[in-house]
PASEBA-1860 file (N, C-alpha, C; in nm, 3 decimals):
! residues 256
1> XXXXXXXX> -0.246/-4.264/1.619/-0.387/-4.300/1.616/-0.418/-4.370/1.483 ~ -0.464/-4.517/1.470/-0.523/-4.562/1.392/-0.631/-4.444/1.286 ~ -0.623/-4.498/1.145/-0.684/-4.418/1.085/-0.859/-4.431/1.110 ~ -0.926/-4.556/1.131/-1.037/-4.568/1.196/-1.107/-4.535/1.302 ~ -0.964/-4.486/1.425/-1.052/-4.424/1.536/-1.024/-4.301/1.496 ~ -0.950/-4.212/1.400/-0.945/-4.073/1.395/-1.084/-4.079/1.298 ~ -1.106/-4.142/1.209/-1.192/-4.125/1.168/-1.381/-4.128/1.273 ~ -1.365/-4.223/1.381/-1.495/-4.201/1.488/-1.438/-4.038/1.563
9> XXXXXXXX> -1.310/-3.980/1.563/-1.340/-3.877/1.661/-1.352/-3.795/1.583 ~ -1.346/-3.777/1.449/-1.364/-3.674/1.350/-1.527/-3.631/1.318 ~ -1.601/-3.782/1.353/-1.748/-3.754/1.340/-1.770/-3.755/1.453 ~ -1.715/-3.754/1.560/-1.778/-3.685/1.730/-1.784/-3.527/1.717 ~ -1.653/-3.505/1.692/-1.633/-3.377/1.681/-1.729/-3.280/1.592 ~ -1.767/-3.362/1.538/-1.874/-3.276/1.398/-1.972/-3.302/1.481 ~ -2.008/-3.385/1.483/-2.200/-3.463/1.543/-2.189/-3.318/1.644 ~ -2.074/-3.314/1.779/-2.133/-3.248/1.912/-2.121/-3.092/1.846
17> XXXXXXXX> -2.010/-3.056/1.721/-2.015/-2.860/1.739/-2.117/-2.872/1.555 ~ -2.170/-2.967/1.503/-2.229/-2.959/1.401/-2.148/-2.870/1.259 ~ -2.052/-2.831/1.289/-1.977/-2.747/1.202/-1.843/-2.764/1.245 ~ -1.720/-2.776/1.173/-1.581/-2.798/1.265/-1.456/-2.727/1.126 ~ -1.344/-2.661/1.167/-1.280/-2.626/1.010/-1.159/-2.717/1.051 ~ -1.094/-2.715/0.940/-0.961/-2.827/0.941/-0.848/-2.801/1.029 ~ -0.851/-2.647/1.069/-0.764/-2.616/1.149/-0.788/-2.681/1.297 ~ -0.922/-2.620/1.312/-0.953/-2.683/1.470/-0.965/-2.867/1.476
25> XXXXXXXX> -0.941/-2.965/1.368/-0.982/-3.090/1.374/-0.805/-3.109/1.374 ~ -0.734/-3.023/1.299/-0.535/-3.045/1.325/-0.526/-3.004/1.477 ~ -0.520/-2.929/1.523/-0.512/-2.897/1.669/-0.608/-3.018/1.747 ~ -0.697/-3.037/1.729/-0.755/-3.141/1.808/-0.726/-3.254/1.835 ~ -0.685/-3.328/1.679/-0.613/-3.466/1.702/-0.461/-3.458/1.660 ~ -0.418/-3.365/1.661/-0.262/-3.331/1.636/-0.175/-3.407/1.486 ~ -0.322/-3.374/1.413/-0.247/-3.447/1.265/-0.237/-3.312/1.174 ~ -0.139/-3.349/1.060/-0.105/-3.288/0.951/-0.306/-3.228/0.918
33> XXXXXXXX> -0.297/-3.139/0.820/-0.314/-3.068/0.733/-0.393/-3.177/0.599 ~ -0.286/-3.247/0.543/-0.298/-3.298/0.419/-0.362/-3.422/0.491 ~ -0.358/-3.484/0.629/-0.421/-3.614/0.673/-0.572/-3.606/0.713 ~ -0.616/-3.452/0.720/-0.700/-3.414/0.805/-0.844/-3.410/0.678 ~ -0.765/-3.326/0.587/-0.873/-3.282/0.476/-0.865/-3.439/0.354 ~ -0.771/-3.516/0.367/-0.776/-3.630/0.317/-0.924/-3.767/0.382 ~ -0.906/-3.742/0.506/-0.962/-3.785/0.596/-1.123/-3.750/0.569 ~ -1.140/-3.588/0.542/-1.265/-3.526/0.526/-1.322/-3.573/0.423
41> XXXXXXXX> -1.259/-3.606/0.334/-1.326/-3.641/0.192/-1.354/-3.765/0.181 ~ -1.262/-3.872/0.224/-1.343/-4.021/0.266/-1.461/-4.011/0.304 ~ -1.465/-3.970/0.415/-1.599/-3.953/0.537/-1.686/-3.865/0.429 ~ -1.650/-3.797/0.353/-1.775/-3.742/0.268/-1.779/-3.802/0.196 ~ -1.700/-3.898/0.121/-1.766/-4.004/0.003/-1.837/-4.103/0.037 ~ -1.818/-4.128/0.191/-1.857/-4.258/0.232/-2.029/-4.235/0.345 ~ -2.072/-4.102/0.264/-2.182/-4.014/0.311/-2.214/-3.998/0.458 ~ -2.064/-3.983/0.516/-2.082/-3.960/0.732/-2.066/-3.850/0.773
49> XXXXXXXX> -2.048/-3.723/0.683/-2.026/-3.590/0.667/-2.051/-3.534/0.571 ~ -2.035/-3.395/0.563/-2.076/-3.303/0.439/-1.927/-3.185/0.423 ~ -1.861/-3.257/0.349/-1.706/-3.167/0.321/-1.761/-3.026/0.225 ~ -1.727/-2.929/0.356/-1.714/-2.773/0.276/-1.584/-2.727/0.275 ~ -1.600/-2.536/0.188/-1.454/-2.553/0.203/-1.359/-2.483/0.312 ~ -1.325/-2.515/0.381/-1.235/-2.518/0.478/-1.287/-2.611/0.631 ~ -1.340/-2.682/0.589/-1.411/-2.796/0.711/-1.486/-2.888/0.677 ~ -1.608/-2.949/0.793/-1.667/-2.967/0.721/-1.782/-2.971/0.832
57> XXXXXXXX> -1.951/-3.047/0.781/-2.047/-2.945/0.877/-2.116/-3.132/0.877 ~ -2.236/-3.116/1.010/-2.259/-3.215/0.998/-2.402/-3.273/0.921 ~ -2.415/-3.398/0.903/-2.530/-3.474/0.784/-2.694/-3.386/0.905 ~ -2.796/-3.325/0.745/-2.860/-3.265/0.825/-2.852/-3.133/0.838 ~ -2.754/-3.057/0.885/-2.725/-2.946/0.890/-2.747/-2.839/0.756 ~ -2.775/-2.718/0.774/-2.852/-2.633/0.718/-2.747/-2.612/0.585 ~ -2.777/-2.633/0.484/-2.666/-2.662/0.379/-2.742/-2.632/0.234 ~ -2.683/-2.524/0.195/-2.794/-2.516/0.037/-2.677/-2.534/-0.052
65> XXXXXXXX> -2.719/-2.611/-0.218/-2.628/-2.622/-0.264/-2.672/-2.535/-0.409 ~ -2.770/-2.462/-0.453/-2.799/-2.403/-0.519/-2.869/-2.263/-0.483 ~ -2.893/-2.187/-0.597/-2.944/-2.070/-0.602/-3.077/-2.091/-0.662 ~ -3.194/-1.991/-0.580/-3.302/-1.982/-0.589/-3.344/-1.869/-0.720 ~ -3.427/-1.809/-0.801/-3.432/-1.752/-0.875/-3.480/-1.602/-0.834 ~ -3.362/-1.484/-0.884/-3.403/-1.394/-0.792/-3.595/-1.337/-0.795 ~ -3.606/-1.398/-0.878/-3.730/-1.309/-0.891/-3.869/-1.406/-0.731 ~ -3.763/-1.555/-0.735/-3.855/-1.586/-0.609/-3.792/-1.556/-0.435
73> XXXXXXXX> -3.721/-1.497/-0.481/-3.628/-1.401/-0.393/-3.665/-1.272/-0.368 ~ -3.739/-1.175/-0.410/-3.744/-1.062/-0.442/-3.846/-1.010/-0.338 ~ -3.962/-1.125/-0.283/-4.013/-1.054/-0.168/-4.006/-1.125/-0.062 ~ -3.880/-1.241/-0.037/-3.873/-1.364/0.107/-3.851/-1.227/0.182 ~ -3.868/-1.226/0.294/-3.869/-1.138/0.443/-3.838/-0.996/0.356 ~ -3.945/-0.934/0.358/-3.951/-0.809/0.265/-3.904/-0.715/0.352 ~ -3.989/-0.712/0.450/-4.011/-0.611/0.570/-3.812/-0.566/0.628 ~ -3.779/-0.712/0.685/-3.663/-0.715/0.725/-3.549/-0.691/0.623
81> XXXXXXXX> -3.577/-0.697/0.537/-3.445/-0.644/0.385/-3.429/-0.510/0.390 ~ -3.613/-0.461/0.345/-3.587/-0.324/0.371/-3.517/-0.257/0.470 ~ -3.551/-0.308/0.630/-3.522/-0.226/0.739/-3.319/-0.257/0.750 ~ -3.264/-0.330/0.672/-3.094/-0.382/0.678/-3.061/-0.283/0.542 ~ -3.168/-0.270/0.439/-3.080/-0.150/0.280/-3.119/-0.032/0.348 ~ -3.198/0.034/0.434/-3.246/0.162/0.454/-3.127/0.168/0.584 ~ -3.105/0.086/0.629/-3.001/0.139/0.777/-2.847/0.150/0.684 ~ -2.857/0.052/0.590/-2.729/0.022/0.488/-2.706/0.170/0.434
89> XXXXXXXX> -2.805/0.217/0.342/-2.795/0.331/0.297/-2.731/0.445/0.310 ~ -2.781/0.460/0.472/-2.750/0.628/0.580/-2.597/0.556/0.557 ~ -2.504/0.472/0.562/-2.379/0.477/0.533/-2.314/0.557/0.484 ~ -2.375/0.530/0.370/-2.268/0.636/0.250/-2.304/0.778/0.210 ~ -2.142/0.815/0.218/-2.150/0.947/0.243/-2.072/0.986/0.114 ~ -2.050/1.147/0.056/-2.007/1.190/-0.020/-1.877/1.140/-0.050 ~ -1.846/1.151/-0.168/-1.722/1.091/-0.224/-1.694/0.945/-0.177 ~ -1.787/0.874/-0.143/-1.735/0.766/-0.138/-1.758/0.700/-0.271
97> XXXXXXXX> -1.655/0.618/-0.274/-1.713/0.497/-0.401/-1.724/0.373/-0.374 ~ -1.786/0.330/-0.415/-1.901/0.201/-0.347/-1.899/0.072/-0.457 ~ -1.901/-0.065/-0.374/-1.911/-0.166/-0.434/-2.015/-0.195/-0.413 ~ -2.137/-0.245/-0.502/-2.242/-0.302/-0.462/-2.295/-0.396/-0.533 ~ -2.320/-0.536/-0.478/-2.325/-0.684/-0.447/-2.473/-0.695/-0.516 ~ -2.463/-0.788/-0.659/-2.578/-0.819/-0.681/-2.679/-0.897/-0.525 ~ -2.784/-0.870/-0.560/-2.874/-0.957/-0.462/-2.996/-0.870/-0.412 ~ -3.116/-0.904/-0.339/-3.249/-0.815/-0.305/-3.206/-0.777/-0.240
105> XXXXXXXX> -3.155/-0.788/-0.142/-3.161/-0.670/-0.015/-3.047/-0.584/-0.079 ~ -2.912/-0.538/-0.143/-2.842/-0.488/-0.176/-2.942/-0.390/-0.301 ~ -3.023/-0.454/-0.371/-3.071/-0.362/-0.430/-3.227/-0.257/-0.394 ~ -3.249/-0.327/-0.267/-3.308/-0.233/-0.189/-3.271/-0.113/-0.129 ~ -3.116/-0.147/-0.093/-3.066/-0.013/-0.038/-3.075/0.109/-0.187 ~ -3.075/0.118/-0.318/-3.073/0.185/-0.368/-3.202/0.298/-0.370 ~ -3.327/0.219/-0.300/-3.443/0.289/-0.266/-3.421/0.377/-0.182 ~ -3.322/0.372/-0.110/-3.363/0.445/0.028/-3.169/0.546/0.013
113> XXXXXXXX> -3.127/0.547/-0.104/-2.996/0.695/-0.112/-3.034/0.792/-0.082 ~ -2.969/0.842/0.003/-2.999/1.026/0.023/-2.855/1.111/-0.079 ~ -2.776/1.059/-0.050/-2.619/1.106/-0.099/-2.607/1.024/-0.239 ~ -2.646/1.128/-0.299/-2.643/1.118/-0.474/-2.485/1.140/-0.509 ~ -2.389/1.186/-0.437/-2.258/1.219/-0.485/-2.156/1.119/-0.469 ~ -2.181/1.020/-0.428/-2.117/0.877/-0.431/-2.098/0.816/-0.566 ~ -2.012/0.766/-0.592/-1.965/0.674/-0.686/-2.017/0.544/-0.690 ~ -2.088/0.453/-0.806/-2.098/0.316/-0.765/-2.038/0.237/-0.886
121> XXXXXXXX> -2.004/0.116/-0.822/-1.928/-0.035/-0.909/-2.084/-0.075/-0.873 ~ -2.101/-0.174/-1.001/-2.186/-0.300/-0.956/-2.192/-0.426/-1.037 ~ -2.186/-0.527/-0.988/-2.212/-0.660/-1.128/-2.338/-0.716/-1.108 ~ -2.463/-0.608/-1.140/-2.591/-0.602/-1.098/-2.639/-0.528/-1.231 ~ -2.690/-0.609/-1.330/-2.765/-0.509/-1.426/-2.875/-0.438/-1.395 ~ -2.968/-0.479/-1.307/-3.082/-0.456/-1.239/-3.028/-0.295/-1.159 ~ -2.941/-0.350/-1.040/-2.869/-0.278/-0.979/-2.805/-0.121/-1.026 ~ -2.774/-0.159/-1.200/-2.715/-0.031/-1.252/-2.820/0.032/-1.298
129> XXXXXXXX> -2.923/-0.002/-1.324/-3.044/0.068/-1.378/-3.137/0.153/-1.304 ~ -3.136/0.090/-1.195/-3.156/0.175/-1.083/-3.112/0.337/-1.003 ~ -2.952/0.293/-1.022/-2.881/0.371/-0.992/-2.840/0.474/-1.084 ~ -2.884/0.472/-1.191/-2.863/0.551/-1.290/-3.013/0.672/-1.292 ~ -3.145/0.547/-1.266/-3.250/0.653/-1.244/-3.286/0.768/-1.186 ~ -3.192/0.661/-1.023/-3.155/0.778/-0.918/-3.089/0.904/-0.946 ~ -3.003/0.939/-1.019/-2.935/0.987/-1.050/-2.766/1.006/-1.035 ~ -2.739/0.871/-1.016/-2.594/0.833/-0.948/-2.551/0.799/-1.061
137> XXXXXXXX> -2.368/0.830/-1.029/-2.268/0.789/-1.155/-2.224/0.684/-1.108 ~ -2.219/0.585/-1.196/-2.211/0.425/-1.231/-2.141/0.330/-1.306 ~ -2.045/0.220/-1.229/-1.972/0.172/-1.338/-2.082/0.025/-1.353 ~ -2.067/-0.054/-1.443/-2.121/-0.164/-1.409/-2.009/-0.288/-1.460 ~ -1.937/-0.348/-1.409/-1.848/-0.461/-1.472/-1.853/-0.536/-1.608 ~ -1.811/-0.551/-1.653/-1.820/-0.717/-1.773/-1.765/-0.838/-1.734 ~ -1.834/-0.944/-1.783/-1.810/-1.024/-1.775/-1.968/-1.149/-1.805 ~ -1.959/-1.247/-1.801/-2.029/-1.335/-1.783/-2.211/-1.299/-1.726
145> XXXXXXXX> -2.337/-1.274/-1.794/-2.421/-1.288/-1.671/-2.500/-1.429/-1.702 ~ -2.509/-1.425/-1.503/-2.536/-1.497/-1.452/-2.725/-1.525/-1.453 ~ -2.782/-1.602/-1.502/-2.912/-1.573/-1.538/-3.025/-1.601/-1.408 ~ -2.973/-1.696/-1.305/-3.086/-1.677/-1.192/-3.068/-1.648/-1.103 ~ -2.929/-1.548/-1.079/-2.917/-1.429/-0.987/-2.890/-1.260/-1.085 ~ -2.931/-1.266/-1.163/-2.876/-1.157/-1.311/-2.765/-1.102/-1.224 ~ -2.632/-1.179/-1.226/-2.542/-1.101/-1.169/-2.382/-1.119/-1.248 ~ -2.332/-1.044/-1.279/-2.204/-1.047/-1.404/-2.077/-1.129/-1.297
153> XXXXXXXX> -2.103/-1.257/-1.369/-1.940/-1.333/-1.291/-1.842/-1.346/-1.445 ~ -1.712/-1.401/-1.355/-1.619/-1.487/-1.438/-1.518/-1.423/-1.418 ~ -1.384/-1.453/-1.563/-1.257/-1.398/-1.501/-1.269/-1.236/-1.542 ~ -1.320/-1.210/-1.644/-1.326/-1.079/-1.694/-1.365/-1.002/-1.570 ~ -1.486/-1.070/-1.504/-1.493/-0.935/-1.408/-1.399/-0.935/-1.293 ~ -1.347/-1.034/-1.260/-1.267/-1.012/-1.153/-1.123/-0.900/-1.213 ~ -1.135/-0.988/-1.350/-1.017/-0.835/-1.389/-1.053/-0.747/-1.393 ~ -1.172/-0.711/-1.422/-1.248/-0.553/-1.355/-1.236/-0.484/-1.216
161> XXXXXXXX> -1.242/-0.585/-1.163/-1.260/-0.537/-1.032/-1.108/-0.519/-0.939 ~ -1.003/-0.602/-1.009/-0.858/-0.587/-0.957/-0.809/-0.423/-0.962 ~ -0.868/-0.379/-1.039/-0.807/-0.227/-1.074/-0.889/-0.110/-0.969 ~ -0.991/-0.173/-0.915/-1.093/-0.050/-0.806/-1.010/-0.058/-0.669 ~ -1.048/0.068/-0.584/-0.997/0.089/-0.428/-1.136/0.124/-0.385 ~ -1.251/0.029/-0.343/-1.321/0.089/-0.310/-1.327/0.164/-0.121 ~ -1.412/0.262/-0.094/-1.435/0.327/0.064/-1.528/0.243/0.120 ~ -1.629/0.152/0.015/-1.712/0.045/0.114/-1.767/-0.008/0.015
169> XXXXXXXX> -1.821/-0.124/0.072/-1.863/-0.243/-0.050/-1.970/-0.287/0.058 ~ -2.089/-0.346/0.011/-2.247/-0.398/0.055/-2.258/-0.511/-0.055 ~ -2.233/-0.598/0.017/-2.296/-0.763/-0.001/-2.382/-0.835/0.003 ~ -2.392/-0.932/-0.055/-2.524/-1.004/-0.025/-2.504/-1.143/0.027 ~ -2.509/-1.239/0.085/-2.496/-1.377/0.097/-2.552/-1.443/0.123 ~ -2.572/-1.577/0.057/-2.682/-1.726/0.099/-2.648/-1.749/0.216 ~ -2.561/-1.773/0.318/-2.509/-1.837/0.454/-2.458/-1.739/0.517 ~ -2.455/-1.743/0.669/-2.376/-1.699/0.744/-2.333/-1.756/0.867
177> XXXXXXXX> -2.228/-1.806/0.909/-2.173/-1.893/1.000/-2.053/-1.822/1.027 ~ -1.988/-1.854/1.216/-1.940/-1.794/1.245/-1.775/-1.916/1.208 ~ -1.818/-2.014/1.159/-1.702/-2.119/1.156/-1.668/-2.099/1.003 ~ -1.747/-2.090/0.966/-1.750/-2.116/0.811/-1.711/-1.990/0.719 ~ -1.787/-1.915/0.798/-1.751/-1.744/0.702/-1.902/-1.740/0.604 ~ -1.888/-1.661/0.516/-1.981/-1.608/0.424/-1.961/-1.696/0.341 ~ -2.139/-1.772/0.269/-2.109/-1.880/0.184/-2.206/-1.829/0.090 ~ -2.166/-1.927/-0.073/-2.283/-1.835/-0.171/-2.240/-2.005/-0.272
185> XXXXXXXX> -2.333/-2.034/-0.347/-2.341/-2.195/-0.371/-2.266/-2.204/-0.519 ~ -2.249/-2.101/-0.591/-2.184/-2.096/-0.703/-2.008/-2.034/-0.663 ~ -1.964/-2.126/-0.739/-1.803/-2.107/-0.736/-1.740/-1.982/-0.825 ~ -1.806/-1.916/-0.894/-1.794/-1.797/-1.023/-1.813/-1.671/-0.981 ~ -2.002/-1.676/-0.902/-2.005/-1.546/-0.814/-1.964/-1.560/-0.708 ~ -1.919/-1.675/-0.638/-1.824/-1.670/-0.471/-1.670/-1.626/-0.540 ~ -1.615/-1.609/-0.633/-1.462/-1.570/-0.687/-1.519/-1.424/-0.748 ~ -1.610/-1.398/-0.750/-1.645/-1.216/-0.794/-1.654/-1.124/-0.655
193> XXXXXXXX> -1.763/-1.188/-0.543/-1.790/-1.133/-0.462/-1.615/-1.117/-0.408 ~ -1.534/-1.245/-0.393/-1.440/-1.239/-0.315/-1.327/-1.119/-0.331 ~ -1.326/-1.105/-0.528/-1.243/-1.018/-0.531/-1.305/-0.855/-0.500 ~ -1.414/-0.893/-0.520/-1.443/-0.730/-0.451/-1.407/-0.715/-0.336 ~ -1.428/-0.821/-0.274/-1.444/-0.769/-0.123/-1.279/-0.756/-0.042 ~ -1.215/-0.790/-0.151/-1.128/-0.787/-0.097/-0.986/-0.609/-0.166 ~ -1.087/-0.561/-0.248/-1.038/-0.426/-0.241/-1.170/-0.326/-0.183 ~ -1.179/-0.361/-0.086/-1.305/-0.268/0.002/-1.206/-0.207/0.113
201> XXXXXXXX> -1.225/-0.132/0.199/-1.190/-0.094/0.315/-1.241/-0.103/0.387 ~ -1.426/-0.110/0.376/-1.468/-0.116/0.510/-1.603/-0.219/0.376 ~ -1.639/-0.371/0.449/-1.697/-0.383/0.382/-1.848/-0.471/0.475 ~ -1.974/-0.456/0.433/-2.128/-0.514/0.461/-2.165/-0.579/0.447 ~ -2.186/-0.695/0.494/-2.285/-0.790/0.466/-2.383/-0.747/0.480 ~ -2.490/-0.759/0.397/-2.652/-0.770/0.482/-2.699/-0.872/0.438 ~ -2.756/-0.918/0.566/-2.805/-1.043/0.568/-2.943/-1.059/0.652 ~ -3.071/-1.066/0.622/-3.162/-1.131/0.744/-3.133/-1.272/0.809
209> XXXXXXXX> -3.201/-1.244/0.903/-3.210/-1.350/1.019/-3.180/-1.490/0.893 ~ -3.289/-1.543/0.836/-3.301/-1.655/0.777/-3.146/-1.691/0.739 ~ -3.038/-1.629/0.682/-2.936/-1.697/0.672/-2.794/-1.742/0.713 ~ -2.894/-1.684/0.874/-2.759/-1.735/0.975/-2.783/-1.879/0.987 ~ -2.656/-1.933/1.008/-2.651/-2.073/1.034/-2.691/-2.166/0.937 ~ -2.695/-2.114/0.807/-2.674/-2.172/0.727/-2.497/-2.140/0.602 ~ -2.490/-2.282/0.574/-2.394/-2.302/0.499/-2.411/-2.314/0.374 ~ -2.334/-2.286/0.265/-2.305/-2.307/0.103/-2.172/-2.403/0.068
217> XXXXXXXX> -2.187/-2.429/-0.054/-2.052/-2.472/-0.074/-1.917/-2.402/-0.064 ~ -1.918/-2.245/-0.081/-1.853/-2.190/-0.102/-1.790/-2.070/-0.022 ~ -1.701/-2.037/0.046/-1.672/-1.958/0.102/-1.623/-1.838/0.040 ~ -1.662/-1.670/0.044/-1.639/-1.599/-0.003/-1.561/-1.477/0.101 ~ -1.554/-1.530/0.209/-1.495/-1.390/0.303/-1.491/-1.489/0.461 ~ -1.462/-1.451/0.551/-1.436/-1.514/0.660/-1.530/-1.461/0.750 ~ -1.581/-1.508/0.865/-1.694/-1.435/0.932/-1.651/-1.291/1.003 ~ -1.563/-1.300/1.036/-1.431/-1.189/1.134/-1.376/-1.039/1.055
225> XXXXXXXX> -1.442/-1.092/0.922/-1.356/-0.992/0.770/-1.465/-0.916/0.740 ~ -1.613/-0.886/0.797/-1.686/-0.787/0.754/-1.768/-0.754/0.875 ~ -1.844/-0.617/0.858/-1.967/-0.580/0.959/-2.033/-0.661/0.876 ~ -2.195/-0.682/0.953/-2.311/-0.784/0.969/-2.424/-0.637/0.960 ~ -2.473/-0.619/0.853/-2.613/-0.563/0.942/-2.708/-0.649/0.878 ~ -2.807/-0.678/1.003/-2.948/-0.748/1.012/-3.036/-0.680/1.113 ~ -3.121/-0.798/1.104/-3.241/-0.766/1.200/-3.319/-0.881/1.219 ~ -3.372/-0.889/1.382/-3.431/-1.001/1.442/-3.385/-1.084/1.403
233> XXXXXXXX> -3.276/-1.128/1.518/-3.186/-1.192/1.546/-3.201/-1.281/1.679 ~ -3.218/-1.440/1.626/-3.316/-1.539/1.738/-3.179/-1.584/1.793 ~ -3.054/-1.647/1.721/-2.997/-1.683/1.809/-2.879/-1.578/1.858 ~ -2.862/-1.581/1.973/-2.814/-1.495/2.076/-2.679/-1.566/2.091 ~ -2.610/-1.629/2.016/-2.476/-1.584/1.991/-2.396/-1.478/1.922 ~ -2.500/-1.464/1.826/-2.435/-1.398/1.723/-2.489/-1.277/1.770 ~ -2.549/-1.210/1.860/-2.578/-1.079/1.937/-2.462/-1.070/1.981 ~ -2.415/-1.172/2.065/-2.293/-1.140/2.121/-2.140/-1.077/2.059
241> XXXXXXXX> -2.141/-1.084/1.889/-2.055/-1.044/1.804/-2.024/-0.889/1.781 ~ -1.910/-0.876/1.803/-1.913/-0.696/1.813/-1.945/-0.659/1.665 ~ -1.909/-0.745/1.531/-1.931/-0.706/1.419/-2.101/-0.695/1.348 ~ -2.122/-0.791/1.407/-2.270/-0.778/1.426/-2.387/-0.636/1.410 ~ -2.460/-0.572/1.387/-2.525/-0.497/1.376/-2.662/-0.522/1.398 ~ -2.764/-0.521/1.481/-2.895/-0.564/1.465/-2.974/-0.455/1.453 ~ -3.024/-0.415/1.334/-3.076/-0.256/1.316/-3.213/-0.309/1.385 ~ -3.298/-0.182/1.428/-3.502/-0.181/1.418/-3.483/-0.056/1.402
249> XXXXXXXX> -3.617/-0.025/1.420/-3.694/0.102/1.384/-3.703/0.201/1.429 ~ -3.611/0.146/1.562/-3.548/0.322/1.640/-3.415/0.406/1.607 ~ -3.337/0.292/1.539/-3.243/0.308/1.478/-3.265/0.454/1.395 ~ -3.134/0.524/1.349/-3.144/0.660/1.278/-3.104/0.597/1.123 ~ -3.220/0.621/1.038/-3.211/0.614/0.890/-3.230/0.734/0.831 ~ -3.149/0.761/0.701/-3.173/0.859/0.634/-3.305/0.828/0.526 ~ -3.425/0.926/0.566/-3.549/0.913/0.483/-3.552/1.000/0.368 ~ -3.584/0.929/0.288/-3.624/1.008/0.132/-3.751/1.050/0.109
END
């Protein structure tokens, strides 16, 4: 195949699934790897796509490339944060030790602990202050903070975090796509979140509705690699996901 018509079926393929990863565009037109993501980056210099990382999504499509300031973060869909940290919460149980993910809804769940005998990590200064009020024992990482998410990145903390085994870890993320995985727009806290999440055993996203189907630059976990809890949930694919969780108010929470 000429490099010009792979290049028109590369933007069919995007235009009709709006999101596509490099694997499924090698299987599709039966090219290499290195021809495919070579290919992606033309078409994104030459502004006919939007190259993320491991695909790419189409012009238009729901795409943030920065972070908002948490404090104008702190009451977007209030109602629905709460009702994803209070279902988050009833999780954890004694002796567990816990990773927990700068971000609002992650530090909502600290409102609603019943099980004070848990252990917590956090690269959340906000987050540790909290948890300390509560009366929980607390590590908090070093490294780098991050000033308009106050959240501790860089290499130091990931070397922090190489040495933990955590029983469960609660996340936060800008995007959620089922092609794309979990996206977050900085490359520093998407390499913090990642290494946490990747000594978790059982690990959470929470996410409201608002950030499905949207994308970041950055991929921090794969969509398939964590539970989901949310709430009011419009598109009805992602109901269909066994990882999925859609809490309400009949749901059993532990009340304080």
């Amino acid at each position: 195949m000429l490099v010009e018509q792979r290049f028109e079926e590369i933007l069919k393929i995007v235009e009709d699934r709006r999101s596509v990863t490099v694997q499924e565009l090698m299987e599709q037109l039966e090219a290499s790897e290195s021809t495919i993501r070579r290919d992606l980056t033309t078409l994104h210099s030459n502004g006919r796509l939007i190259k993320v990382h491991g695909g790419a999504i189409a012009l238009g499509s729901n795409y943030n490339t920065k972070d908002d300031l948490v404090e104008s973060r702190q009451t977007l869909n209030l109602d629905d944060k709460r009702k994803i940290a209070k279902y988050a919460a009833s999780l954890i149980r004694a002796n567990d030790f816990v990773y927990l993910d700068a971000g609002t809804t992650t530090e909502y769940l600290i409102d609603y602990l019943c099980e004070k005998n848990a252990v917590f990590v956090t690269n959340a200064i906000a987050h540790a202050r909290k948890l300390i009020k509560a009366g929980c024992t607390v590590y908090l990482i070093g490294g780098e903070l991050k000033a308009s998410t106050e959240a501790i990145v860089g290499n130091e903390a990931i070397l922090n975090l190489n040495k933990y085994n955590f029983t469960k870890g609660f996340f936060g993320t800008n995007g959620v796509s089922m092609k794309i995985g979990f996206t977050t727009p900085d490359l520093n806290e998407a390499m913090v979140k990642k290494a946490a999440f990747n000594r978790c055993s059982d690990s959470y996203i929470l996410s409201d509705s608002s950030k499905f189907n949207q994308i970041c630059p950055i991929t921090f976990a794969e969509f398939s690699e964590s539970k989901i809890i949310t709430t009011n949930l419009e598109d009805n694919s992602y109901k269909q996901c066994t990882n999925v969780l859609e809490v309400n108010e009949d749901d059993l929470y532990c009340n304080i």
